[in-house]
C-alpha positions in Angstrom: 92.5 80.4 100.7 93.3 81.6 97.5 90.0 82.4 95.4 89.4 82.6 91.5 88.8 85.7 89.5 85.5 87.0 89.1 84.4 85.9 85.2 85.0 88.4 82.7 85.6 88.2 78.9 89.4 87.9 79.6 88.9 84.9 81.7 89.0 81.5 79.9 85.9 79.9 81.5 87.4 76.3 80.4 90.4 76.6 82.8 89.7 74.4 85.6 89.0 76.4 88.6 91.6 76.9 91.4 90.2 75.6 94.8 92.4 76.0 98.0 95.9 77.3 98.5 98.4 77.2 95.9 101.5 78.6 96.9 103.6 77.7 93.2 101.1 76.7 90.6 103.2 76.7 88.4 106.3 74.0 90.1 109.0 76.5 88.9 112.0 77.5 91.0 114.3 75.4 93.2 113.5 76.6 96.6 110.3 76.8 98.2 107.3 74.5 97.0 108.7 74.0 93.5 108.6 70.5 91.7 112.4 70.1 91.9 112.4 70.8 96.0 109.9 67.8 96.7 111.6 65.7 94.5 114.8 66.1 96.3 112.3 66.1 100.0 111.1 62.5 98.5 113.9 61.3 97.6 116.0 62.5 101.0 113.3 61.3 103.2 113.6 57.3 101.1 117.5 57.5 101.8 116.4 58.3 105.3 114.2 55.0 105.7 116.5 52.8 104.3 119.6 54.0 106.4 117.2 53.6 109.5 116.5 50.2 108.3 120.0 49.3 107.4 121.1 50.6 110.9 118.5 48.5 112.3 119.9 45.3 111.1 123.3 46.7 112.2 122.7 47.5 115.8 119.9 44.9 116.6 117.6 48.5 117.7 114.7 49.5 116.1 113.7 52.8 114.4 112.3 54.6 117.4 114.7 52.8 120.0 117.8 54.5 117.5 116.2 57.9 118.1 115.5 57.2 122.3 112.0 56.7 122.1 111.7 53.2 124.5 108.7 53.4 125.7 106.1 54.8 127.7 104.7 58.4 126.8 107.7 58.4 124.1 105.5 55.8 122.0 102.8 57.4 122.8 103.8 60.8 121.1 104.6 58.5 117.8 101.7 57.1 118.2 100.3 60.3 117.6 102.3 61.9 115.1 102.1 58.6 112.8 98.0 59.4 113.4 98.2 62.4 112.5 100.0 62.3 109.5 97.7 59.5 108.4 94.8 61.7 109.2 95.9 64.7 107.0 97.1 62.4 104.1 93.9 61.2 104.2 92.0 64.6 104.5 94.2 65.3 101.1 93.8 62.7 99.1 90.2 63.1 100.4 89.9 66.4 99.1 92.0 65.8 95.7 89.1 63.1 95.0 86.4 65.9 95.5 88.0 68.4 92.9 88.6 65.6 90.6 85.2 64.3 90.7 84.1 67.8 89.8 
């Protein structure tokens, strides 16, 4: 967790306060966390759903049959990962809600 400095004179004490980890506050660069890497990630990961989609029309399969998971434990395990993304999108935007009602 990445904490603030303690306030001094040189310290503006109307800059909003950094909670939690920040790894590029400022959204420069092109690898790494950087503005122009997640727009590229977002717009990768739509081309991704729309082929899948496309590809479902195509072969008649859907998503997860395409990629071998049939059933069973296999839905199972999506099952779980489409959980557990939901859960931490939620935590975030939970979170983001907290600083921004501060």
């Amino acid at each position: 967790m990445v904490t603030t400095p303690a306030k001094s004179e040189s310290v503006n004490s109307d800059a909003p306060k950094q909670v939690g980890l920040n790894v590029n506050p400022t959204g420069a660069g092109v690898f790494g966390f950087s503005n122009f890497a997640e727009t590229w990630n977002g717009r990768m990961a739509m081309i991704g759903i729309v082929a899948g989609f496309a590809n479902e029309v195509v072969t008649g399969k859907g998503i997860l049959a395409q990629v071998g998971i049939t059933g069973g434990i296999s839905v199972l395990f999506a099952l779980f990962f489409t959980g557990f993304t939901v859960a931490t999108l939620l935590g975030y935007y939970a979170i983001k809600a907290t600083k921004n009602a501060d």
